[in-house]
N, C-alpha and C positions, 0 to 999 in steps of 0.2 A: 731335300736338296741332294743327298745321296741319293738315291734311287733315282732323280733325274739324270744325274750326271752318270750312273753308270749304265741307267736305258740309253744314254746318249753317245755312250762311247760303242755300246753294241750296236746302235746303226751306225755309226761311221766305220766301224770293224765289218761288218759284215757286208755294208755297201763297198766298203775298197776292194774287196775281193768277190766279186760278183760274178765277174769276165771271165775268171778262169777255175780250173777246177784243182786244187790243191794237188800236186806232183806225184803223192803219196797213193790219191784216189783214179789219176787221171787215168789209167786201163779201166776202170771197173767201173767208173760215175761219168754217164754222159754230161756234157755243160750245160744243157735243156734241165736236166734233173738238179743239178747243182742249184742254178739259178732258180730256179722254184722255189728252193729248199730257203734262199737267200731271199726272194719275196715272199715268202711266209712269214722269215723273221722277222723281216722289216716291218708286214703289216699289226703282227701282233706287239711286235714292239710299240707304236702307235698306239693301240688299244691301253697298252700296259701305260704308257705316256700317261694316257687321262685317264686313269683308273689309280694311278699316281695321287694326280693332283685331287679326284673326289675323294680318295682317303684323306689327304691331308684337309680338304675343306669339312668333311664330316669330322673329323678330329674336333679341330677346332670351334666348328658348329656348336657342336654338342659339348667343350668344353671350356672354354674361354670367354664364347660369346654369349654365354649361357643357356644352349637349347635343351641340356639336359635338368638344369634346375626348372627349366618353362614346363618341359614334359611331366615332371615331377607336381608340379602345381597341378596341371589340368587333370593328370591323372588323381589329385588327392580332391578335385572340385566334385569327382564322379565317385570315388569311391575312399570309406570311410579311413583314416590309417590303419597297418596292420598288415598281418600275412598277404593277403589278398590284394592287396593293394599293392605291396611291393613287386608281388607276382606278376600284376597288369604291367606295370613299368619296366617290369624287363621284357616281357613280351611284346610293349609296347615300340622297343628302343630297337628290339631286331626286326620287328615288324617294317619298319622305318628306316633301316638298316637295305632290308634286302628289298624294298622297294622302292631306293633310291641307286641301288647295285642293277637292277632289272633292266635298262634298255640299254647298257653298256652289255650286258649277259647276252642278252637278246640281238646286239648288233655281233657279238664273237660268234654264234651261233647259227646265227641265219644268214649273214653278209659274208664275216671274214669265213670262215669252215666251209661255207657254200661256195666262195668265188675259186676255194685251193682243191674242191673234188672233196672234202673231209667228212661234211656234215647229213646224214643220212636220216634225220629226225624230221619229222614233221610236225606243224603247229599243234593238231592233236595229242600226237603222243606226249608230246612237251608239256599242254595241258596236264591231259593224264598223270606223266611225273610231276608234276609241282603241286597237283591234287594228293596223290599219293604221298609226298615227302613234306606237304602241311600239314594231312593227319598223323603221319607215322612221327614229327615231331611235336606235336601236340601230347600223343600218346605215349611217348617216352621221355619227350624233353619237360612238358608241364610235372608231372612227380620229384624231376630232378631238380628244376629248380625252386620247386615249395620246398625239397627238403634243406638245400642249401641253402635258402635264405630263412628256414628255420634254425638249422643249427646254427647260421650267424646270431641267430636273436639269444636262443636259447641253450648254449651248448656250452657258455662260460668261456672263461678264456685260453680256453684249449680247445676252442669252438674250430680251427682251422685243420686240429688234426682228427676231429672226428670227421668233420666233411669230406676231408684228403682218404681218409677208410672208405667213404662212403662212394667216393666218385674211383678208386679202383674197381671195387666191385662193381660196379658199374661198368667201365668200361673193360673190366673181363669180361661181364656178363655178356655186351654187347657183342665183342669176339666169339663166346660160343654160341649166340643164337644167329648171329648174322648170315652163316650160312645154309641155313634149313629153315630162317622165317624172315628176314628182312631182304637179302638180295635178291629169292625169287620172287618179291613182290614189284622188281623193276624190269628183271630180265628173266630169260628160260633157259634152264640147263636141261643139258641133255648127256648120259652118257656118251663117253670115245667112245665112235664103231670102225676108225680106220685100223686094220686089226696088226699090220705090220708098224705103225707108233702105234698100237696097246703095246705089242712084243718089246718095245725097245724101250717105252718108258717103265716096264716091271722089272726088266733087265736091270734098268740103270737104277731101280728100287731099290734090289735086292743089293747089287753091287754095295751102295749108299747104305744101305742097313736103316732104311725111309720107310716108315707106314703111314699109307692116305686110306680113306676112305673111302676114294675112286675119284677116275678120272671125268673132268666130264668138258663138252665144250657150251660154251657163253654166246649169246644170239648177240654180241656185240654191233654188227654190221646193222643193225635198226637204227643204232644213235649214228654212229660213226665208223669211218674208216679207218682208223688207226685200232693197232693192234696192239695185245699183249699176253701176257700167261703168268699165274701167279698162284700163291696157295694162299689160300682160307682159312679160317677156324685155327682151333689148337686143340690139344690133346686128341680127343677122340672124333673130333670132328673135322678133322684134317681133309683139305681135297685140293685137288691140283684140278685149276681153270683153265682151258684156252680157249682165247678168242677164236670165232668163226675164222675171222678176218686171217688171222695168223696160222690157220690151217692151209689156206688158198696161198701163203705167201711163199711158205717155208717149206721142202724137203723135212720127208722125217729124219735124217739124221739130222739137220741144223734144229727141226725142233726139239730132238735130245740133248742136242748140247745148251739148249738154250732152258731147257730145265733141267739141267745138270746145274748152269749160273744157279737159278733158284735155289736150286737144294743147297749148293754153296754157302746160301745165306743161314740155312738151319742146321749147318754143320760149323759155321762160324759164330753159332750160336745171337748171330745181326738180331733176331727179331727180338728175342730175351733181351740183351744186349739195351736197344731203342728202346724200350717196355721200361725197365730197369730204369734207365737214362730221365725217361717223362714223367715217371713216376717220383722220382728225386724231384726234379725240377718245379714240379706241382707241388711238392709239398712245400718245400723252401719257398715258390710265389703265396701259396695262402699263409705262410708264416709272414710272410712280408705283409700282404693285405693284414693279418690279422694285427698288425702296431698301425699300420697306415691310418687304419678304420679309425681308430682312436683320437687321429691327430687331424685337431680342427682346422691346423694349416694345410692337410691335403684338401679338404673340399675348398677349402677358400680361395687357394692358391690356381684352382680349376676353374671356380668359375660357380660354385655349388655354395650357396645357404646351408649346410647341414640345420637337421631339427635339434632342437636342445632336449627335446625331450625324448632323444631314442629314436629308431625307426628308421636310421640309414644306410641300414644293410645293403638294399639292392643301390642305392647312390655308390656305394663302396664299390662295392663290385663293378659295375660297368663301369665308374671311373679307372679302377683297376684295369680293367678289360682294355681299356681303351688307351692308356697311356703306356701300358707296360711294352706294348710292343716297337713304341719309340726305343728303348732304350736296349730290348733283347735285336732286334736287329743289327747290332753291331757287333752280335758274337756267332751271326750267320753265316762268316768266313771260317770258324771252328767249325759249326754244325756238318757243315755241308763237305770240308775237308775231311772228317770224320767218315761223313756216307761215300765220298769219291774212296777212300782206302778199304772199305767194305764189298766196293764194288769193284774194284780188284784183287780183293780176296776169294771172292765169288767167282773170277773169270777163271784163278788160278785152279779154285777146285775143279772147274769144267773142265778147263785142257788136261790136266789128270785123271777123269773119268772118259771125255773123248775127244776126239782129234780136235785139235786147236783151229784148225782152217775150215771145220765145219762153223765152229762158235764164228770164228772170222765173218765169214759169208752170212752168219746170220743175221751177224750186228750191221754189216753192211746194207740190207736188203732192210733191216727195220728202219735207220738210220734212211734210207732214201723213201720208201715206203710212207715212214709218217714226216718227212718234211725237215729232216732237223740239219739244220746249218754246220759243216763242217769247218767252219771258222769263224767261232764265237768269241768276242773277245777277253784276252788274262783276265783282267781285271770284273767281267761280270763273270765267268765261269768260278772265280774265287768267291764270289758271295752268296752266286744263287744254283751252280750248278752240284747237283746231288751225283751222278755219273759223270766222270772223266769224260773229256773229248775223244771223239774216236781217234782222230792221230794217234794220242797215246795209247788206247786198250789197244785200236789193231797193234801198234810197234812192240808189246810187250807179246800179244800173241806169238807174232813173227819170229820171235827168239824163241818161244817153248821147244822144248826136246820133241814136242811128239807134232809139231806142224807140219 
């Protein structure tokens, strides 16, 4: 009911201000561009509407009405109890998951991304990716989850913090390989050859006291038109990505400033920081799962028969899975307040390494570029916005010494 009511106050906010273009914006944002930016909102907020209400109907599908105790039987009709068995039932649960997620994906994708100029992908390649990202998690996610739902069974009662070992490494792992064997199997990189930004992104290296592994850009424009730039990997695998898209958009001094923001993040030490943060938060969630498990009143109170005899590991977990995020969503006003002051710690180091009305123009130009509504409303930008509204970054710009 939250999430309706604040997708609801975001169309009535973004619809009231349609017609004109915010004061602040009105030299530099035609109302043609504004108003787009305002029927993209609206459309995907509609999406968001019923993507709403299918989580909350899968929610309770699977836990009250009892789909996942039904799934749990037919999967034990076909296969014997045990590791394997548990394994099928979680594969089972996301299988069923994202093919009940698929025609609402498939309408963002080819309708809404299509009708706004966005969406540059083809039924093929689409293909393609979902061939591709059903093996590549088959091949990385089947390992993870036998071993987790083995050290549930077998790992005693401190079974949660050897899996919590188990699932960093892991997701370090994933960090260093991701960029030399999992992303080029979606996209192509290509070394920067535009040679005046190579100059100016080693410059602003050096300055930063930054080592990458080199620069390269991202065939982005196959899926879509929206742009970005970001870094990769860690330690020694470090690279700075930019979109196609974002090369055709941006001057090379606005793309310097606009990975100067980046660098901001790894001199505010944001990424460590977030890493640190998930890594707490996981382990205190499996310490919580691991008393949950125990207590007959969590399956029953769901909607779940537990076995008397052992074996409800994977029932734990995606019961886990599935209810935890009712209750962490009401602390996504912190989260996200947390990322909006990151991300003006970030702006602050750019204006310090270069001119503040480069970054300005930049934010501006992405801001019209991919669609995004310059009057979103308080109360959703407090729960679910991760970056500050432009109003405020530009006005803080506007004051820097060096604009």
């Amino acid at each position: 009911m939250l999430k309706l009511w604040l997708n609801a106050r975001q169309v009535r906010h973004v619809a009231a201000h349609r017609e004109e273009v915010p004061a602040a914006f009105a030299a530099r944002i035609a109302l043609a561009a504004h108003q787009k930016a305002a029927d993209y909102t609206l459309a995907k907020a509609r999406v968001a509407q019923l993507d709403i209400l299918l989580d909350a109907a899968i929610l309770l599908g699977f836990t009250l009405l009892g789909g996942l105790s039904a799934l749990d039987q037919v999967i034990l009709s076909w296969i014997a109890p045990g590791l394997w068995q548990q394994v099928a039932l979680v594969l089972s649960f996301i299988l069923i998951g994202s093919v009940l997620g698929l025609p609402l994906s498939l309408y963002q994708t080819f309708v809404l991304e299509q009708k706004f100029g966005f969406n540059k992908m083809t039924l093929r390649l689409w293909l393609i990716d979902s061939v591709k990202g059903l093996l590549l998690g088959l091949v990385l996610g089947l390992p993870l989850v036998a071993l987790v739902l083995w050290l549930m069974h077998a790992g005693g009662a401190y079974w949660w913090l050897w899996t919590w070992a188990a699932l960093v490494f892991w997701q370090l792992l994933m960090m260093a390989i991701a960029p030399n064997f999992i992303m080029p199997l979606f996209n192509k990189f290509t070394p920067l050859e535009d040679e005046d930004l190579k100059a100016r992104v080693n410059a602003l290296m050096q300055r930063s006291g930054f080592e990458a592994k080199g620069f390269f850009v991202m065939d982005g424009s196959r899926r879509s038109a929206h742009s970005n730039a970001f870094f990769t990997g860690f330690g020694a695998s470090k690279r700075v990505v930019f979109f196609d898209t974002l090369l055709k958009q941006l001057t090379p001094a606005e793309m310097e400033a606009v990975l100067a923001h980046e660098l901001g993040h790894f001199k505010h030490r944001h990424i460590f920081k977030m890493l640190l943060t998930h890594f707490v938060m996981s382990l205190l969630g499996l310490a919580l799962l691991g008393a949950l498990s125990q207590q007959t009143w969590f399956y029953t109170g769901l909607g779940i028969t537990p076995s008397l005899n052992g074996g409800n590991e994977a029932l734990a977990l995606l019961l886990f899975m599935l209810v935890v995020p009712v209750f962490t969503f009401f602390l996504a006003p912190l989260s996200s307040w947390r990322s909006r002051v990151q991300e003006y710690e970030a702006d602050a180091y750019a204006i310090s390494q270069t001119p503040a009305s480069d970054l300005a123009s930049a934010l501006l130009k992405l801001y019209q570029d991919n669609a995004s509504t310059l009057t979103p409303d308080p109360w959703f930008v407090t729960f679910y916005a991760s970056h500050p509204p432009a109003s405020l970054r530009l006005a803080r710009m506007q004051h820097a010494p060096n604009v």
